[in-house]
LUMMAR-734299 format. One record per residue (C-alpha): residue number from 1; residue in one letter; x, y negated, z negated. Coordinates in steps of 0.02 Angstrom, whole numbers. Example, Ala and Ser with C-alpha at 12.3 -4.5 7.8 and 13.67 -1.06 7.14 Angstrom:
! LUMMAR-734299
ATOM 1 a 615 225 -390
ATOM 2 s 684 53 -357
END
This chain:
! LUMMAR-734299
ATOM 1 x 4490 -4941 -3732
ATOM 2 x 4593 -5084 -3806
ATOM 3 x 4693 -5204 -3729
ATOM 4 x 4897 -5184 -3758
ATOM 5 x 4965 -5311 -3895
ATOM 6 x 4989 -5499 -3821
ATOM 7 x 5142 -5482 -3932
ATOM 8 x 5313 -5429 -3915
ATOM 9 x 5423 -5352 -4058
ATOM 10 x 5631 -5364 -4074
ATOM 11 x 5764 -5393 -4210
ATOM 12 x 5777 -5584 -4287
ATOM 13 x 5890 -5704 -4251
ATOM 14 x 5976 -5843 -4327
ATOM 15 x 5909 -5960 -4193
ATOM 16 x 5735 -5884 -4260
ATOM 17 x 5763 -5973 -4450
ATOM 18 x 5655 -6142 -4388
ATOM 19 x 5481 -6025 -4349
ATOM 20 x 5520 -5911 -4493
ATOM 21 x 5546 -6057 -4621
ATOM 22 x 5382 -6137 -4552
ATOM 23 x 5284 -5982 -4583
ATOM 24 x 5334 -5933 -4748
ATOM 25 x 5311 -6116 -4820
ATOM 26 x 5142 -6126 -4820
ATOM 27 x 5132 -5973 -4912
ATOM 28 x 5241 -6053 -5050
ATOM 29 x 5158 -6219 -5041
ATOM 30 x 4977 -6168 -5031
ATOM 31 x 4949 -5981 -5079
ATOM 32 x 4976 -5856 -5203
ATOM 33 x 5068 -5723 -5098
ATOM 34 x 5239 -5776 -5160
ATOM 35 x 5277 -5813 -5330
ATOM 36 x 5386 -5951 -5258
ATOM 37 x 5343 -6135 -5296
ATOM 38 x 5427 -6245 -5176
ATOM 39 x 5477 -6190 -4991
ATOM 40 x 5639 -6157 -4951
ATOM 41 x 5746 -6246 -4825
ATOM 42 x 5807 -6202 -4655
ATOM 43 x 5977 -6179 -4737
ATOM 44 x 5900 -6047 -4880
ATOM 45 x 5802 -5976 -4772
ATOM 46 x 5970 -5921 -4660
ATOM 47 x 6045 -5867 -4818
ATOM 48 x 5927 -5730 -4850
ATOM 49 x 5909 -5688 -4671
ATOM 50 x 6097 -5645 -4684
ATOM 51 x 6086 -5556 -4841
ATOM 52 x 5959 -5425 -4780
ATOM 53 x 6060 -5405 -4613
ATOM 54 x 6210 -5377 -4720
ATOM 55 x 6128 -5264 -4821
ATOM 56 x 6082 -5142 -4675
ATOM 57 x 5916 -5187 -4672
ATOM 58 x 5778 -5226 -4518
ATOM 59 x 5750 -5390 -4501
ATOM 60 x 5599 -5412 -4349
ATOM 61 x 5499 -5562 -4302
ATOM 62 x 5340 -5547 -4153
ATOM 63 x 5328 -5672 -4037
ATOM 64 x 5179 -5710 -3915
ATOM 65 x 5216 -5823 -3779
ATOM 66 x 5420 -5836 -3829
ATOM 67 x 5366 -5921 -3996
ATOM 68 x 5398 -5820 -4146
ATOM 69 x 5230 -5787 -4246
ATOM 70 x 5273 -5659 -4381
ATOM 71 x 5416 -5601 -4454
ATOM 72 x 5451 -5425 -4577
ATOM 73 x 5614 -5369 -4649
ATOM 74 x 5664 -5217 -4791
ATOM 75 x 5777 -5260 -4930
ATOM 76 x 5844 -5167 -5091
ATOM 77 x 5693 -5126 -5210
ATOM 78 x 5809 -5131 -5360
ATOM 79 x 5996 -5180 -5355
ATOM 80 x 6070 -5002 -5451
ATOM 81 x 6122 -4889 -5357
ATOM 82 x 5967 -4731 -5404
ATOM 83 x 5874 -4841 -5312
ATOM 84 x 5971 -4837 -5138
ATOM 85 x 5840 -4727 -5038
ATOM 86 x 5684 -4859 -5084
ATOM 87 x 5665 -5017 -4985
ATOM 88 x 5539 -5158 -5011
ATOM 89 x 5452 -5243 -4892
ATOM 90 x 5401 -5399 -4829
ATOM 91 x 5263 -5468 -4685
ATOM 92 x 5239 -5632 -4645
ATOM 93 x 5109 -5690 -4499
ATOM 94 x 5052 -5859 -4446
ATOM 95 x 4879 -5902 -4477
ATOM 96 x 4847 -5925 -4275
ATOM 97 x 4911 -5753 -4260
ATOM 98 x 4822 -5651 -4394
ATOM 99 x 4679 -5524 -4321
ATOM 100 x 4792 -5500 -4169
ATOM 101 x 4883 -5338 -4239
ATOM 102 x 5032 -5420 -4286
ATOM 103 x 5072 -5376 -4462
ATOM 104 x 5035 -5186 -4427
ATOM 105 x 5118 -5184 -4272
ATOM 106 x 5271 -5266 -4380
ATOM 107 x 5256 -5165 -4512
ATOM 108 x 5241 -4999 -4420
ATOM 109 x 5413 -5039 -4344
ATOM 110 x 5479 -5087 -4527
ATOM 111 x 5434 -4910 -4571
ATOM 112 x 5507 -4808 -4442
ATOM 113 x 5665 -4918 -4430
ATOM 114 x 5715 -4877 -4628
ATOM 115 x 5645 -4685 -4593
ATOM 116 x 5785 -4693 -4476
ATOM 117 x 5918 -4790 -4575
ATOM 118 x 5874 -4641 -4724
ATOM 119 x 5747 -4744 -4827
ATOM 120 x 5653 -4612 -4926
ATOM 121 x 5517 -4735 -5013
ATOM 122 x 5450 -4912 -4957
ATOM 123 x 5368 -5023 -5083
ATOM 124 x 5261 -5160 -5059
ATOM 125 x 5250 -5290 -5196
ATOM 126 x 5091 -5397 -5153
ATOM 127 x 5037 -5562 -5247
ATOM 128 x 4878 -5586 -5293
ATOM 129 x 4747 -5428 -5333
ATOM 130 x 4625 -5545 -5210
ATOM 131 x 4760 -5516 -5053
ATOM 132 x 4640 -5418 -4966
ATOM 133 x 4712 -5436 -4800
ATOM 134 x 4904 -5363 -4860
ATOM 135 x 4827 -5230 -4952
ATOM 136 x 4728 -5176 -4800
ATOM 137 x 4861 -5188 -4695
ATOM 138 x 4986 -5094 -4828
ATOM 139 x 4830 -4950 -4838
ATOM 140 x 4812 -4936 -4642
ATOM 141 x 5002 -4884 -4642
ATOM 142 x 5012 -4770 -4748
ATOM 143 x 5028 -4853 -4918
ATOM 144 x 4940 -4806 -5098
ATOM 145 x 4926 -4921 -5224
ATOM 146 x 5027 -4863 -5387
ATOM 147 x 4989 -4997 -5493
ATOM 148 x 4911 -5160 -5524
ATOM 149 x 5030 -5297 -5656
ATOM 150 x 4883 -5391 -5721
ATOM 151 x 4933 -5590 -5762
ATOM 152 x 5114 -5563 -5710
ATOM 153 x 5134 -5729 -5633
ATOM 154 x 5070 -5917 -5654
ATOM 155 x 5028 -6010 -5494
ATOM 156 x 4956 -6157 -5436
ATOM 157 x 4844 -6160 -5603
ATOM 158 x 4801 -5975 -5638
ATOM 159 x 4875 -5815 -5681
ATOM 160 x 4914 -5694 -5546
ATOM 161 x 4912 -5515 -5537
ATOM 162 x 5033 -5405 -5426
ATOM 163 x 4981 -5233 -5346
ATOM 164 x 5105 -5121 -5305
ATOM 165 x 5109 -4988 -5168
ATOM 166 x 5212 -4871 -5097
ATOM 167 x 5238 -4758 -4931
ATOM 168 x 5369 -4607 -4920
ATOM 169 x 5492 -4620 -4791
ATOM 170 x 5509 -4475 -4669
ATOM 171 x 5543 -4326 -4796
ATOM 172 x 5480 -4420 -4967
ATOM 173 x 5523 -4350 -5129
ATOM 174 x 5492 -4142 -5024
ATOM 175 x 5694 -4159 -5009
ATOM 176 x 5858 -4213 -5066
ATOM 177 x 5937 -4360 -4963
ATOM 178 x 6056 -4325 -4829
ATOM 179 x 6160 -4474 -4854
ATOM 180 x 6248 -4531 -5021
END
């Protein structure tokens, strides 16, 4: 029998923007993950933070130990509107917190908190064909991959490919939405 999660889950915060800005730099600085090239600032970071909330979308971090070590939010997919029941989404964990269960445990909440809000689709754009660790995560929640955009970006020297993947959302595509 395993342990229960060292980790706790809830909604982000403003006051959150300093861990969530540290995590997500090094992916920008360092990796492939994001096609990003340099960090964004406490001040961007905020922006965006406010963007999904106004949007309607989750916004979560995990913290172990009252320090925030992961962070996962839903946004639009596409901007026009016969995309409105697909969300994309995106998981962020610190190195010194990866293997713990944090990402799944993040993303499983992601998932049932747009089933809830109506989402019918969830999409999961992940840099780099080599991201073995998101696309393992993406698979052990329920995700396919629908397609792989060879050379789509250029990072840090090479080309990168993206994989896409997708999960339905409560009822899928079996029925029509119940909300406009």
């Amino acid at each position: 029998m395993s342990a229960s999660p060292s980790f706790s889950l809830r909604p982000a915060t403003p006051a959150d923007i300093p861990a969530i800005t540290a995590i997500y730099g090094p992916n920008v600085a360092e990796g492939i993950a994001s096609f990003e090239y340099e960090p964004p600032d406490e001040a961007e970071m905020a922006k965006r933070q406010q963007a999904v909330l106004a949007g309607g979308y989750p916004y979560l971090v995990a913290e172990i130990d009252g320090a925030v070590v992961g962070y996962a939010y839903a946004s639009a997919y596409r901007s026009r509107p016969g995309y409105r029941f697909a969300c994309e989404n995106s998981v962020y964990v610190a190195p010194a917190a990866k293997g713990r269960g944090v990402g799944k445990a993040l993303l499983t909440r992601l998932i049932d908190e747009c089933t809830e809000r109506g989402y019918r689709q969830m999409i999961a754009v992940i840099g780099n064909l080599g991201n073995h660790g998101s696309i393992a995560l993406h698979r052990a929640c329920g995700f396919t991959v629908v397609g792989v955009l060879p050379s789509i970006g250029w990072k840090l020297d090479r080309w990168v490919d993206c994989v896409l993947m997708q999960r339905p959302l409560g009822e899928g595509d079996r029925a029509a939405p119940t909300r406009g």
